[in-house]
Each structure stands twice: as structure tokens, then as C-alpha cells.
C-alpha positions in Angstrom: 10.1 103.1 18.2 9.4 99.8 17.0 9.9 96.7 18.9 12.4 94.4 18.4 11.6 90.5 19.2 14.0 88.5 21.2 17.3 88.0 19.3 16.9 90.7 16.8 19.6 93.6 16.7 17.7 96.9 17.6 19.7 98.6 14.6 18.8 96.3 12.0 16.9 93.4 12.6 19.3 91.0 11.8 20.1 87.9 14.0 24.2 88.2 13.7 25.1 91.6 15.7 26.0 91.2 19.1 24.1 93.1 22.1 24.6 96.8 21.3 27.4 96.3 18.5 25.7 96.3 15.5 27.8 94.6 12.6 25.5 95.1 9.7 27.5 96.9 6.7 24.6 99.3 5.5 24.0 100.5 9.2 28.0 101.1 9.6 27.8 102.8 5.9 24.8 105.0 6.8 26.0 105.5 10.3 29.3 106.9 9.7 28.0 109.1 6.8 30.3 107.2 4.1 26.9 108.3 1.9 28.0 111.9 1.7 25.6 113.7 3.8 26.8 116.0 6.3 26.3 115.5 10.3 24.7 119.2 10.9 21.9 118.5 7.5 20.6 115.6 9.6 17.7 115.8 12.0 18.3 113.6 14.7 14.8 112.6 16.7 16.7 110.9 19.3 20.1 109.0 20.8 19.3 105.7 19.7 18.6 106.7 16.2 21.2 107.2 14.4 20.9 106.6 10.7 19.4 108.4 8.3 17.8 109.3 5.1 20.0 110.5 2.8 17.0 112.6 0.7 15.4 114.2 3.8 18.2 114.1 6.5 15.8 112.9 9.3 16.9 110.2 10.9 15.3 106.3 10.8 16.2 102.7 11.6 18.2 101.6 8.9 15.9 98.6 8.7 13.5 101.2 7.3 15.9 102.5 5.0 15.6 101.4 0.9 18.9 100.5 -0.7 19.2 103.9 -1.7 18.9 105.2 2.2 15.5 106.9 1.3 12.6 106.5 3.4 9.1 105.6 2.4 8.1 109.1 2.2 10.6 109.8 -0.1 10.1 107.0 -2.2 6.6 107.6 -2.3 7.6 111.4 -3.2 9.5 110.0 -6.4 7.0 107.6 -7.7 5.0 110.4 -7.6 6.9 111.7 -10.3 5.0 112.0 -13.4 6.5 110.0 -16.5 5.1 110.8 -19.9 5.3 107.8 -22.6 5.9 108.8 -26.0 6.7 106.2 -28.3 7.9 103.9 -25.8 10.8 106.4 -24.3 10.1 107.6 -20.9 10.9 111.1 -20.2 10.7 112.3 -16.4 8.6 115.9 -16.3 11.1 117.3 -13.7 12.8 120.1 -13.1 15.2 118.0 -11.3 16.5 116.0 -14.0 20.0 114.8 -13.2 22.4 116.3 -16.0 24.1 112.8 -16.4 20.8 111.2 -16.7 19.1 113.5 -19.2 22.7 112.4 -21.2 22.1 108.7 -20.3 18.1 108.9 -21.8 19.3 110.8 -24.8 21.9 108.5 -25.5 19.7 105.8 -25.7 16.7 107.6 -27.4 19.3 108.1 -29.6 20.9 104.2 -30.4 17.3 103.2 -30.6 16.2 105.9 -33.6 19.5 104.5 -35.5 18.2 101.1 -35.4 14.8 102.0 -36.6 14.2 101.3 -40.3 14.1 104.2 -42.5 10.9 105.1 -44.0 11.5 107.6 -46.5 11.6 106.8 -50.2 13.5 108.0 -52.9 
């Protein structure tokens, strides 16, 4: 566990939480599981610790947390992803392609082909 320096809240690092009462709304979010995940999916390493990331269910300092509650290895794991470029329209090459996503990219594929000029001839 990392160290926290004198006034720091153990939870998050911020300066505004009171000795063991911390205040910070993405700890309370994350802690209470208003994210969705379900208490017996996470892997808890230890009492103290108790957020989590919401990709891998193992549990970290919030402070270490993204803004998506993902952790660095799953961040790294989704840069990862390869994106191929054709014609200036990113496609992810993923199995895992969120329906409402693959709508959303369409969609816009879409509105940009219709503002294209036309080059056929008659």
C-alpha cells in the first residue's frame, strides 16, 4: 500500500475528508457499488481496500481508479485494442463491439458519406 503524506485522506488523496471518513463522491460512488458491479464479482485484497475496478473486479484505491473506475491494467488492455483507419473512419477489430456503439460508428460513417460530393457523371 502506498503511503499517504501528512494530511492526505488514505482513500483518496484529497486534503478535505476527515480522519477515517472519506467524503470524496467517486470513492462513496465506487464504494457503495452505485457503478453496477456486484459485491461477490469483486476480489477484495484486503480490509482497507475497498473500491474497485469495475472491468476486473479487483479491488484498488480509488485514487488509482480512471474516471471510468478501470485500472491501469485495464486501460492499458483497451489501448491495446487494434484500430484500423480506412478513409478516416475508425473501426475497432473486436469481438466485443458494444451493439449501441457499432449503431453510434455506423451512424456517423453514415452522415459523413451523405455529405461527400457525388462523383459519378451522367
Amino acid at each position: 500500500m502506498t503511503a499517504h503524506k501528512g494530511r492526505e485522506c488514505p482513500k483518496c488523496r484529497g486534503k478535505r475528508c476527515t480522519a477515517n471518513n472519506c467524503t470524496n463522491p467517486r470513492y462513496i460512488y465506487n464504494r457503495d457499488l452505485k457503478c453496477g458491479c456486484k459485491k461477490e464479482e469483486i476480489i477484495y485484497k484486503n480490509r482497507f481496500t475497498d473500491t474497485h475496478c469495475c472491468k476486473c473486479k479487483k479491488s484498488f484505491c480509488i485514487y488509482k481508479l480512471d474516471n471510468k473506475y478501470q485500472c491501469s491494467t485495464c486501460r492499458k488492455g483497451k489501448a491495446k485494442q487494434q484500430i484500423n483507419t480506412n478513409n478516416g473512419y475508425q473501426w475497432k477489430s473486436t469481438n466485443n463491439i458494444d451493439s449501441q456503439e457499432s449503431v453510434q460508428q455506423w451512424n456517423e460513417f453514415m452522415r459523413q458519406e451523405q455529405n461527400q460530393p457525388s462523383t459519378l457523371y451522367a
